[in-house]
N, C-alpha and C positions, 0 to 999 in steps of 0.2 A: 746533485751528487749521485753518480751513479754508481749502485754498489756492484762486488765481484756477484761473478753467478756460481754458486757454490756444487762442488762437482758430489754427485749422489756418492760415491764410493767411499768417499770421505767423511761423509755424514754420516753412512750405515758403520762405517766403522767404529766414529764417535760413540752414536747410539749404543752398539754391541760393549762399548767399553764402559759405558755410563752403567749399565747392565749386568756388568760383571765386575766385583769389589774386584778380585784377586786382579785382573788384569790390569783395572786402573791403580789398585798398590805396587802391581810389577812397575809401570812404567813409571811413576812415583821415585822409586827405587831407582829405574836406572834415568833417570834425570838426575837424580841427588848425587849418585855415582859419577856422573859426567860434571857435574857443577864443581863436586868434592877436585877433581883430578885438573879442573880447570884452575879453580882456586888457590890448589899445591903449585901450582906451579907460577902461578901469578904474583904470589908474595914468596914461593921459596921458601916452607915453613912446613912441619908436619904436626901430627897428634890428633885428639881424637876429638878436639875440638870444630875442625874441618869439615867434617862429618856430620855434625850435630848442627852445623851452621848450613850447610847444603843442602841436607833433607829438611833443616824448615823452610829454606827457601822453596823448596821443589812444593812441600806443601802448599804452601802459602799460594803460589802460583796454577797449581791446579783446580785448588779452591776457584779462584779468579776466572779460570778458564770455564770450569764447569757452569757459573753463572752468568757468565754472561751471553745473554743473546747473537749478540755481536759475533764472536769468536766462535760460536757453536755453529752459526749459518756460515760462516766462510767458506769452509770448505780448506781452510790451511789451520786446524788445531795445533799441529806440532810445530810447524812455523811458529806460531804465536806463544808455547808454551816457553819455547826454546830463547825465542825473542826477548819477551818479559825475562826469563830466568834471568839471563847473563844482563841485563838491564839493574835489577838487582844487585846482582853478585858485583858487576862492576862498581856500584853505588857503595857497598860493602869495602869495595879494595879503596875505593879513594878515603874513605874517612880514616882507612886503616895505615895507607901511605901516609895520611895528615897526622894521623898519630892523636896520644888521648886529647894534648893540650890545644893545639889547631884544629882538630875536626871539631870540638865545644865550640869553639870562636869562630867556626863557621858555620856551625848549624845551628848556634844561638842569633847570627848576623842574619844569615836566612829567612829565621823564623819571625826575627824583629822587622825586618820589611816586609813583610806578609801583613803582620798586623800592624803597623805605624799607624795608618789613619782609621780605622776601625777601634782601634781601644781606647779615645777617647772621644764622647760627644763634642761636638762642634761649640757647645753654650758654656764648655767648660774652658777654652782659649788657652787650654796649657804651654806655657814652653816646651820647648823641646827637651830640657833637662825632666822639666818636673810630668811627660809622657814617658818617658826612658824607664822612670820609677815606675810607672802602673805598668811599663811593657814587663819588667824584670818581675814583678810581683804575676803578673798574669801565668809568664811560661815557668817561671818555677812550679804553678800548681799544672800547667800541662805538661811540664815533663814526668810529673806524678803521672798523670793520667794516660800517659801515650806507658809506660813500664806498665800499667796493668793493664792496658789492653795486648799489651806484649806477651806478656806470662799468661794473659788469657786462651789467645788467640795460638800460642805453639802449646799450651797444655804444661806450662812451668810450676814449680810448686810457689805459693802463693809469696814467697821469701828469697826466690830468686835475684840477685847482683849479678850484670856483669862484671866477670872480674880481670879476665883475658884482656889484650887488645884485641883480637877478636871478637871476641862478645861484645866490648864497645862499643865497635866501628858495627858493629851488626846492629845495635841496638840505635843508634842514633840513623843510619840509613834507613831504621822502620819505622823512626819516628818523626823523619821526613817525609816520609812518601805516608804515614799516619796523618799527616796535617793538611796533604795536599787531595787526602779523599774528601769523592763527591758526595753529598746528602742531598737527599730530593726534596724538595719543600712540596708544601701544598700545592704550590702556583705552577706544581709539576717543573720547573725550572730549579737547578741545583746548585750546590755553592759548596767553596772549600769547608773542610770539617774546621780549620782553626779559625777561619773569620768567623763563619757561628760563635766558637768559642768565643771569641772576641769579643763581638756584638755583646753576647748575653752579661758578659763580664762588664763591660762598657755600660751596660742599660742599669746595671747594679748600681753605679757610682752617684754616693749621693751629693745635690748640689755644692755642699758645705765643701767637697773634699778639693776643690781646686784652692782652698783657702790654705787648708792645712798641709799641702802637697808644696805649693809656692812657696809657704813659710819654711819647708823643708830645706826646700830647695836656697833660700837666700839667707838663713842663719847658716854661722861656724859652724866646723863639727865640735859639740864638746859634752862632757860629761854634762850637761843641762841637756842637748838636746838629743842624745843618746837616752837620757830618765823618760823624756818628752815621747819616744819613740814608744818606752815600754809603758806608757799611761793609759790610764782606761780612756780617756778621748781617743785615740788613737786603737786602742782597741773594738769602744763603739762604732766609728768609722768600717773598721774593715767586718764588723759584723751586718752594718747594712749594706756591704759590699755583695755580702753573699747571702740575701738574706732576701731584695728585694726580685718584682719577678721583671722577667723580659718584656722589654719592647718590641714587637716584630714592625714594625714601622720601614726600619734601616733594610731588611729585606724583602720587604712589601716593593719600597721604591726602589731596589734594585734592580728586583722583577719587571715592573715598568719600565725602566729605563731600559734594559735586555731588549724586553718584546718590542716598544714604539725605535730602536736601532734595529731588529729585524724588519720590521716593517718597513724603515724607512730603508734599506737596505736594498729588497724588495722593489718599491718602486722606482728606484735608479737602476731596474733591472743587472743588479749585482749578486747574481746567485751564486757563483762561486765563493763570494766574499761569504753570505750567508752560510754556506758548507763550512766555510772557515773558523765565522764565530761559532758555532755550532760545538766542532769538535774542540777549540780552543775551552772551550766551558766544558768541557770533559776533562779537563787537566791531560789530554792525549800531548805524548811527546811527539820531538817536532821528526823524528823520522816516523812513528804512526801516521802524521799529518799527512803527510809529503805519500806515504805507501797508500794510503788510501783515498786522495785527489791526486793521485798520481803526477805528483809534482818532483820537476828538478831543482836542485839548488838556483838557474837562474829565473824559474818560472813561477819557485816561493817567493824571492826575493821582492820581483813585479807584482806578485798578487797580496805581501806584506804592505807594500807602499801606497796600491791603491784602496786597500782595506782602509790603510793610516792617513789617510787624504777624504777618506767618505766620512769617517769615525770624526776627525776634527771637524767639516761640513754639518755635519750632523750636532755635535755639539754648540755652533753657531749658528745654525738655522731657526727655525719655531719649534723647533726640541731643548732651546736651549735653559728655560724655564725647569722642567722636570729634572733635566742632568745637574743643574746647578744646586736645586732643592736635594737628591740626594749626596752631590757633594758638602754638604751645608754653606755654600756660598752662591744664595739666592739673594736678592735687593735689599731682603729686609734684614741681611744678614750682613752687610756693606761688601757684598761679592767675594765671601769668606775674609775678609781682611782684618787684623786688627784695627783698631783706633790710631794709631801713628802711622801703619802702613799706609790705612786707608786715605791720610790727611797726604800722605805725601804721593799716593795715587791720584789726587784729585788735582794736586799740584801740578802733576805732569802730561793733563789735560788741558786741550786746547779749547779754544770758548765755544766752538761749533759741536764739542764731542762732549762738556761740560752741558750744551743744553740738549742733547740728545737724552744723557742721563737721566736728567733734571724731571724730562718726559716722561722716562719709562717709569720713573720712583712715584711718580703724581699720575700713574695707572691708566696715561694717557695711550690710546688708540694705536696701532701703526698706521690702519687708515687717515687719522686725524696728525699723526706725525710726519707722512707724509705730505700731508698739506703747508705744515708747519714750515719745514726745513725744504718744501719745493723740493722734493728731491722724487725718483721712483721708486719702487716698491724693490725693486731688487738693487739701489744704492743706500736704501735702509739698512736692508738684510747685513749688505757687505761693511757699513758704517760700525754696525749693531756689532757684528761678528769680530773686529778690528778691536773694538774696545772691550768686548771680555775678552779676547786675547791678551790684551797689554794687562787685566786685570788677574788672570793666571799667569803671567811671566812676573807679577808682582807677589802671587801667593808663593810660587815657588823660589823666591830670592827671599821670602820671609821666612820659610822651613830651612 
């Protein structure tokens, strides 16, 4: 990837402004001003609310700009500042078009496929109804938490509501683009702010609760199980919920998985592809993508496809051990299946791919599997790769 060459007059400028409060709040000011007048006129609305939503944005964005690396070597500051802004602001108008009741129900839907397979462990085999309950119980405590880093982070007083549709749509837009920031792990590799959440909330749950979650989920509702809900068992529960510590495990082997897919990346001489996952783990939108590999719409599309052609490659190749352990559908885990699914996977196996399996579960060899089944090394690979395929088109008709 090769980066712009950043033109000095633009830098010295930058510098000169990082340098001088007054000028970086002047231009603060007429950012907030151009956002404000952009915004009037976007919804066709006035007051003094406008205002107060357009200079935090300009804030917010400056902020952004000033720390980052990236943006500061360019050599296009204003470019970028202006870019982000209305990035924002637009994100602003659409929740405000969807209104109080539709922008919740799409930024609760959002939010709930972010975290779907991250908030529960793999050993807990929840349904899909009785995962819906842990997801609803999770983001109700992050939408706490995304409102105080809200009222933090613009300087609100500690008691702050939206109460506008304005402030709404404003509040829910930050607390999208809140979920989808990076945090840097030790492994120097970084991950969304809400899957962390997730994880740590997931690593909480103690075994017992897939008991009492299921039995939720498959009793009436009725004044028994409504008393049931407000019970100290159920309140024991949610105090070891929060009580015990995390597991870093979950991003340990996510880290692996990342690096040995750059790697293997790497050796298929796919360096663009790399640039790709690279900034794609940046949460960068797809016109930053495209500005900075200077990609066209039909030149993303080609270097999506073949990204999406290595990545499944890669997943069926001798990488395919580690991706499936961090999916939790590793061998000993019956290739994430339940017990009925699995029974009827195994069904719909033939007796050649039935003893292929049979091998790999009895820890047996490729070299010695190859001998077995007479075949070569690479109509193993393609054999091997065929049947965790069928065994992922089985997990995902079971979700």
């Amino acid at each position: 990837m090769k980066a712009k060459s950043p033109k000095a007059p633009n830098r010295d400028s930058a510098l000169l402004t990082a340098l001088d409060p007054d000028t970086a709040a002047s231009q603060t000011e007429q950012l907030a001003n151009q956002l404000a007048s952009e915004l009037a006129t976007e919804l066709n609305i006035t007051g003094n609310t406008i205002a107060k939503v357009a200079h935090r944005i300009a804030t917010e964005v400056d902020r952004i700009c000033t720390k980052s690396d990236r943006i500061q070597s360019s050599g296009q500051i204003n470019s970028w500042r202006l870019s982000l802004a209305r990035y924002r602001l637009q994100k602003c108008v659409h929740f405000y078009q969807l209104g109080s009741q539709r922008g919740r129900v799409e930024l609760h839907s959002n939010l709930s496929t972010m975290v779907y397979r991250p908030i529960a462990p793999a050993h807990l085999q929840l349904t899909f109804q009785a995962r819906y309950t842990l997801i609803e119980d999770f983001l109700q405590g992050f939408y706490t938490e995304s409102l105080r880093a809200f009222r933090r982070e613009n300087e609100l007083a500690e008691n702050y509501q939206p109460r506008t549709r304005l402030e709404l749509a404003e509040y829910m837009a930050f607390t999208e683009q809140y979920a989808k920031r990076r945090i840097t792990l030790p492994s120097q590799h970084n991950q969304q702010l809400i899957i962390l959440r997730a994880q740590r909330f997931a690593s909480r749950q103690p075994q017992e609760i897939a008991v009492d979650i299921e039995t939720a989920m498959e009793t009436a509702k009725s004044d028994e199980t409504e008393a049931y809900g407000r019970s100290g068992i159920m309140q024991m529960i949610r105090e070891q919920m929060v009580s015990e510590k995390a597991d870093p495990s979950e991003s340990v082997l996510r880290d692996r998985v990342v690096i040995e897919l750059m790697r293997y990346l790497e050796s298929q001489d796919q360096k663009d592809c790399v640039d790709y996952l690279t900034l794609k783990l940046q949460d960068l939108s797809v016109p930053e993508i495209d500005e900075i590999l200077g990609l066209t719409p039909r030149k993303r599309d080609y270097l999506q496809q073949r990204f999406k052609y290595h990545v499944d490659k890669f997943i069926t190749s001798g990488n395919w051990k580690i991706v499936h352990e961090w999916l939790g559908a590793d061998l000993d885990q019956n290739l994430g299946l339940p017990p009925n699914q699995w029974d009827a996977f195994l069904d719909s196996l033939s007796e050649d791919q039935l003893q292929l399996l049979q091998l790999k579960r009895s820890g047996v060899s490729d070299q010695e599997i190859v001998q077995i089944l007479k075949c070569t090394a690479k109509q193993l690979q393609k054999r091997w790769g065929a049947l965790l395929d069928l065994a992922r088109q089985q997990r995902n008709q079971a979700k």
